[in-house]
C-alpha positions as a printed NumPy array, in Angstrom:
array([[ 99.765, 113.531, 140.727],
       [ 98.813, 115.018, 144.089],
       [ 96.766, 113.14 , 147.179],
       [ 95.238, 116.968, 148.298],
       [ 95.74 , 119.868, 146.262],
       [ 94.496, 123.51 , 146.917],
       [ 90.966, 123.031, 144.91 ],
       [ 90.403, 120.508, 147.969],
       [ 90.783, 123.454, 150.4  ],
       [ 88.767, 125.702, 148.789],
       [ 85.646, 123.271, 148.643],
       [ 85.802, 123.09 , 152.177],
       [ 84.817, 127.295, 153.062],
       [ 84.432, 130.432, 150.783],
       [ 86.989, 131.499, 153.253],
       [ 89.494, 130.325, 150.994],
       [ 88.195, 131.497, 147.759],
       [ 89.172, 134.855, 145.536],
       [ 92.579, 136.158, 145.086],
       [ 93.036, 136.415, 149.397],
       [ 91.705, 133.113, 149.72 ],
       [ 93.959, 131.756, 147.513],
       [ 96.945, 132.867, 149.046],
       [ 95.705, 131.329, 152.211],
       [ 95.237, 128.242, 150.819],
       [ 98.628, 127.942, 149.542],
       [ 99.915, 128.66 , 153.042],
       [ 97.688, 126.098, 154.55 ],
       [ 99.397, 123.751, 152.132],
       [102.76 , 124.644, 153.233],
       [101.936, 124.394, 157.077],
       [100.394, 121.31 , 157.106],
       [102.69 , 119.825, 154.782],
       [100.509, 118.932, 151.866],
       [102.662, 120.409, 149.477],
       [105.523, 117.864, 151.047],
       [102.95 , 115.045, 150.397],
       [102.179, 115.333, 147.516],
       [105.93 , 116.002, 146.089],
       [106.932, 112.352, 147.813],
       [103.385, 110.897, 146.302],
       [104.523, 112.327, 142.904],
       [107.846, 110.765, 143.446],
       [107.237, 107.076, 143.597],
       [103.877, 108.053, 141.046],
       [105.142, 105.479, 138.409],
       [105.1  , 102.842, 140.876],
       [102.044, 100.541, 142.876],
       [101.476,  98.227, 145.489],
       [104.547,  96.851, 147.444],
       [106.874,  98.813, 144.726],
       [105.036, 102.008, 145.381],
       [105.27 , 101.619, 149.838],
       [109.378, 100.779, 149.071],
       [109.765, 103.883, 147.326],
       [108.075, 106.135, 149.718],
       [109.812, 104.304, 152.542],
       [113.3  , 105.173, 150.882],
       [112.088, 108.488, 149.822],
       [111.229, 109.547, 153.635],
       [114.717, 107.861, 154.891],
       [112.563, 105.103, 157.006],
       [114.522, 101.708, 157.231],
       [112.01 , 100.12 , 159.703],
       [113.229,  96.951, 162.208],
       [112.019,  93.543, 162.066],
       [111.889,  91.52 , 164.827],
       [111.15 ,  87.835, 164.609],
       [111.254,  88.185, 160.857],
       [111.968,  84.378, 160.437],
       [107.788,  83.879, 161.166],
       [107.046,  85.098, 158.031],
       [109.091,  82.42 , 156.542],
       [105.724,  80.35 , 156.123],
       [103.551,  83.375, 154.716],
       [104.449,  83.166, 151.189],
       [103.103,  79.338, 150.825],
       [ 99.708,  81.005, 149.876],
       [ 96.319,  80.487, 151.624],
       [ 94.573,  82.764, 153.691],
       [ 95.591,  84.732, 156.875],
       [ 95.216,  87.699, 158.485],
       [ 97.255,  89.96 , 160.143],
       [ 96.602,  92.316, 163.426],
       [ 98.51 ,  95.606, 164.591],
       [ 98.627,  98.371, 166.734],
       [ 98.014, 101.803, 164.65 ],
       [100.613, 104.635, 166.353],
       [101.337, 106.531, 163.337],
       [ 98.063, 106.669, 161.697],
       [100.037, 106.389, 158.156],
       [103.427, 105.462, 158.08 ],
       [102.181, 101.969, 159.395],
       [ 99.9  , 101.186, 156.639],
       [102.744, 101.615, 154.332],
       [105.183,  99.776, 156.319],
       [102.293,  96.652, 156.309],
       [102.083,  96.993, 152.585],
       [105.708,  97.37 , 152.306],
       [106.379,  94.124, 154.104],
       [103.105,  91.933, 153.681],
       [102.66 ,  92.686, 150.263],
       [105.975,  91.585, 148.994],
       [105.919,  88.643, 150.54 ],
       [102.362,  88.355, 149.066],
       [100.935,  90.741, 146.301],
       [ 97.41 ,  89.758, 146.935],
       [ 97.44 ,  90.777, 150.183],
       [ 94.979,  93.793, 151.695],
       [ 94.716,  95.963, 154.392],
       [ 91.553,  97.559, 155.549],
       [ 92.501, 101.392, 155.841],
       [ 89.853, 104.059, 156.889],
       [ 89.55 , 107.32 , 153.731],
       [ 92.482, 109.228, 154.711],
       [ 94.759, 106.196, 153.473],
       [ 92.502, 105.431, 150.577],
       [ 93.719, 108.702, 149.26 ],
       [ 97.005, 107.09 , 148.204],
       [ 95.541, 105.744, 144.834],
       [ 98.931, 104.   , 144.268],
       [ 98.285, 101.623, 146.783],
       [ 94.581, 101.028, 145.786],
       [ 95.573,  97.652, 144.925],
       [ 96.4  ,  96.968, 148.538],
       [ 93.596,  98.47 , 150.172],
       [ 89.908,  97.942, 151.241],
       [ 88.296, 101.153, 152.075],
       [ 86.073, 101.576, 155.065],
       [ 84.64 , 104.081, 157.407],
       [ 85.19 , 103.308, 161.368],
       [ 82.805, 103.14 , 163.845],
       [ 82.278, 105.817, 166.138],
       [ 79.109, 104.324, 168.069],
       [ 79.374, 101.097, 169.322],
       [ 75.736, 100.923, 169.737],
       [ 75.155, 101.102, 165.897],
       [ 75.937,  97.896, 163.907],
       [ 77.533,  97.155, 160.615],
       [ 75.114,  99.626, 158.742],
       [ 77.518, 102.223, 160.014],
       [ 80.118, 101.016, 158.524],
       [ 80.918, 100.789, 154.357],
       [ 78.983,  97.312, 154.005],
       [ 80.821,  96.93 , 150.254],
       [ 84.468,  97.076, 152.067],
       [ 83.076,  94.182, 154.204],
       [ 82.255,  92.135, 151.802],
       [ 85.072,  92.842, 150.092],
       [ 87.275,  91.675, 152.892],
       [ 85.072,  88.28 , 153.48 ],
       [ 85.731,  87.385, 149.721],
       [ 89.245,  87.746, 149.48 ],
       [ 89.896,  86.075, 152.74 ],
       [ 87.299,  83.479, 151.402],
       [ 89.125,  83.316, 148.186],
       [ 92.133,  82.154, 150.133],
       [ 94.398,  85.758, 149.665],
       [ 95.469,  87.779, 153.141],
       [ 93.899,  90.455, 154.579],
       [ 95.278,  93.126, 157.081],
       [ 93.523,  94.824, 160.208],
       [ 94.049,  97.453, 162.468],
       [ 91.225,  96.946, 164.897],
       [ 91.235,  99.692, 166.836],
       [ 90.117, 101.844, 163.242],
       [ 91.932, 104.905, 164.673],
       [ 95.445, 106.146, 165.267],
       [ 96.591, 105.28 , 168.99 ],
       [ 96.15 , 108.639, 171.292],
       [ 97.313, 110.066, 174.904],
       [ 94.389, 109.261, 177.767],
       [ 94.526, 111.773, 180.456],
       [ 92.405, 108.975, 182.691],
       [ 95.333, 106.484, 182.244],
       [ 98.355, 109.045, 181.357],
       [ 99.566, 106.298, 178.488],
       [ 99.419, 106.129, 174.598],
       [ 96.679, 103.67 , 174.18 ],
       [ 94.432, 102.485, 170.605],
       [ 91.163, 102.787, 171.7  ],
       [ 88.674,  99.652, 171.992],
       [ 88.853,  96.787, 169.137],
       [ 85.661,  97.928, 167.609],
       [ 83.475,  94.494, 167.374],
       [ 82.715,  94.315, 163.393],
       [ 86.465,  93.87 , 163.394],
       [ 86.602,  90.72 , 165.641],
       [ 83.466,  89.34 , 164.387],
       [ 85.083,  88.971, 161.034],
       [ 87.963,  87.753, 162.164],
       [ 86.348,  85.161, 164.405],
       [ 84.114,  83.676, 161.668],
       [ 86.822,  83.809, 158.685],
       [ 88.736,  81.254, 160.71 ],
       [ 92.115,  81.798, 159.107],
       [ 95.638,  81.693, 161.266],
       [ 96.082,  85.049, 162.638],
       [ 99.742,  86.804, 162.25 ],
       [100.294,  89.472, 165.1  ],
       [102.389,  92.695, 164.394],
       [103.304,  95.32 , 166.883],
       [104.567,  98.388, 165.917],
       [106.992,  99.224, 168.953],
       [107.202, 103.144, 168.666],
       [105.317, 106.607, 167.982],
       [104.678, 109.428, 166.934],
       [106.206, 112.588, 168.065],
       [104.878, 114.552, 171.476],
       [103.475, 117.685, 170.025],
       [101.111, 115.313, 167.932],
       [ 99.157, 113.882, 171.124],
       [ 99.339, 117.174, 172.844],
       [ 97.572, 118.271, 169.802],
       [ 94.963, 115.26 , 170.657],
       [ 94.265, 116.493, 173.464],
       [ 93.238, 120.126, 172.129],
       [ 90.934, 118.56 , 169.682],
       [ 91.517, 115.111, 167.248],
       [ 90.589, 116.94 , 164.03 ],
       [ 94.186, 119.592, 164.911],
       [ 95.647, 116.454, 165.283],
       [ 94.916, 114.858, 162.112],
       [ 96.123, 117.554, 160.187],
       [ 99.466, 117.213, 161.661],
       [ 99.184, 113.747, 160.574],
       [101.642, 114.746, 157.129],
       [104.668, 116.051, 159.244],
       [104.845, 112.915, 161.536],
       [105.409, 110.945, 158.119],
       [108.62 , 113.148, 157.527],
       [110.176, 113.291, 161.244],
       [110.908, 109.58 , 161.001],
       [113.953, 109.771, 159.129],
       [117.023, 107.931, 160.466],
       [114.954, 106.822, 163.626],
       [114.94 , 103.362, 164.466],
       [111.174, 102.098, 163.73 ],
       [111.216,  98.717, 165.433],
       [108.374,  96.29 , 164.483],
       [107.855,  92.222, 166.447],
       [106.147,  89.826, 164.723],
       [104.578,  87.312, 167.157],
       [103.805,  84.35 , 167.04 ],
       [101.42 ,  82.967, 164.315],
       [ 97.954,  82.038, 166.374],
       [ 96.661,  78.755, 165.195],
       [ 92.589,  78.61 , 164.129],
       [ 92.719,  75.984, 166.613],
       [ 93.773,  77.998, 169.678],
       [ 91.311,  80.967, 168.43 ],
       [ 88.698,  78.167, 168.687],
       [ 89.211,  78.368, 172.461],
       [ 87.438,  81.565, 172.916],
       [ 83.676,  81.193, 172.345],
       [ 82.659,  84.926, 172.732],
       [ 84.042,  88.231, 170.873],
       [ 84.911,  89.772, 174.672],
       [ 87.359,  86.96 , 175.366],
       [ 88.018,  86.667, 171.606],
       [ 88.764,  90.248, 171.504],
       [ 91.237,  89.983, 175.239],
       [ 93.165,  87.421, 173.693],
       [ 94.077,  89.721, 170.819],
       [ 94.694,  92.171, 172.514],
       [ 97.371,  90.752, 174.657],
       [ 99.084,  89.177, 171.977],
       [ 99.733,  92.786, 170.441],
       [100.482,  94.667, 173.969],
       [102.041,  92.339, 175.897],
       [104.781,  91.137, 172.796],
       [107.906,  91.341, 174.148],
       [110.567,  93.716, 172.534],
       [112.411,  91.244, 170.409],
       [115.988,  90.261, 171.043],
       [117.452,  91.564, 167.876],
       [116.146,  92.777, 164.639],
       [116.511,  92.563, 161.032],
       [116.758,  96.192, 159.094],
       [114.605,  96.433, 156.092],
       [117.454,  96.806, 154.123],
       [119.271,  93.387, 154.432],
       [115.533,  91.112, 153.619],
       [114.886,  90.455, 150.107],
       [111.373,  92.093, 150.017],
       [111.097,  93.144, 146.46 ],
       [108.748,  90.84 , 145.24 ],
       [110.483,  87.76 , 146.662],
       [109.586,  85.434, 148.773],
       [112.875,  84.644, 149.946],
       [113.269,  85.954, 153.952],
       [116.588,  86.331, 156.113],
       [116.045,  83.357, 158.844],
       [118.778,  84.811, 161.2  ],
       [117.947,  88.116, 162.704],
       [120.741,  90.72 , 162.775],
       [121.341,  92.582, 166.256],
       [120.617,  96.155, 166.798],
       [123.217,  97.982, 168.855]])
């Protein structure tokens, strides 16, 4: 099983066709990692959903931090909710969402743009769309059946996860800071009419230097450096804060998406670091429901 593989190159110029081609491509795949990819996808192949995520996430070495893990206690009762993150890695988050979401509940989703959707394995988890890149074009611009998809299952009472922003965080020059660029407004629109409580996560650290230097080059050399910054995060200390579950009665407070949207916002960048945190490995997240309610501290 493989997520790119070298007949994937060669579609893309005649520059990598013939006997010289060929040997290009294969050193393409070796630079950029694919070859790595693929070996980890093939790895955990006989595996989906939450199984599939927990078997990458041991494969790479990642043993993620969760912070406030004891307001997720509540998650499992079934219903509909929706969660809301920060997207620094551009990868390794999805499958850390999937990883902890979906074990807690298997029907949950997250909306992922194509480069995720890749990962068949975790098809059952995901609801394919394409961003928007114009805010003055509407939802026609977006893939209408993935919205529909995601008003169903949240009307069908399962979860549904969002990264609003619809693109990995990135250095600004103008502001000299890792930001996620502007909620785009399909986003909040849906999230405003569902009316469903909201779960905030925020994803605490990021990726490595060279990969928003890279960003600032051009975003395309920067998303094929995307596969190395899923293998550099090995024996780091990947701290994610749950916040506080927001209420469909406080989101009622807000009467237009701008406000809407500020609120939102805040409650993702402004989260305080958390106290202490629970490593991945101590919570029972293999398809129970059961969650530590005591958070262990991190030295």
């Amino acid at each position: 099983m493989e997520i790119i593989n070298e007949n994937d190159i060669e579609s893309l110029s005649p520059l990598f066709r013939d006997i010289k081609g060929s040997k290009l491509t294969e050193l393409i795949m070796k630079i950029f990692a694919f070859d790595k990819v693929n070996q980890l996808y093939e790895n955990s192949n006989g595996y989906t959903g939450a199984e599939f995520a927990d078997s990458i996430l041991n494969d790479l070495g990642v043993n993620y931090l969760i912070g406030n893990s004891e307001r997720l206690g509540n998650l499992s009762e079934g219903g509909a909710f929706i969660s809301i993150s920060n997207h620094p890695y551009g990868g390794l988050d999805g499958i850390i969402l999937i990883d902890l979401l979906a074990a807690i509940r298997p029907d949950y989703k997250l909306m992922v743009n194509k480069v995720l959707s890749l990962v068949k394995a975790m098809k059952e988890n995901f609801i394919s769309v394409m961003p928007v890149t114009d805010r003055k074009k509407d939802l026609s611009s977006t893939n209408i059946n993935g919205i529909r998809e995601t008003l169903l299952h949240l009307q069908n009472g399962h979860p549904v996860g969002f990264f609003p922003s619809g693109a990995v965080s990135d250095f600004s020059l103008k502001d000299f800071r890792l930001r996620d660029r502007e909620w785009q407004q399909n986003i909040l629109s849906i999230i405003k009419s569902v009316k469903v409580p909201i779960v905030p996560i925020r994803f605490f650290d990021k990726n490595s230097p060279l990969f928003y230097f890279l960003g600032l080059i051009n975003w395309k050399i920067r998303l094929v450096r995307l596969p190395h910054e899923l293998f550099n995060k090995r024996g780091k200390k990947t701290r994610i804060g749950i916040g506080e579950i927001i209420s469909v009665e406080e989101q009622e407070k807000y009467c237009d998406i701008n406000s809407f949207g500020s609120f939102l916002r805040k409650k993702i960048y402004e989260m305080p670091m958390p106290k202490s945190f629970a490593p991945r490995t101590l919570m029972n997240l293999k398809g129970q429901t059961k969650l530590l309610r005591s958070s262990t501290s991190i030295g």
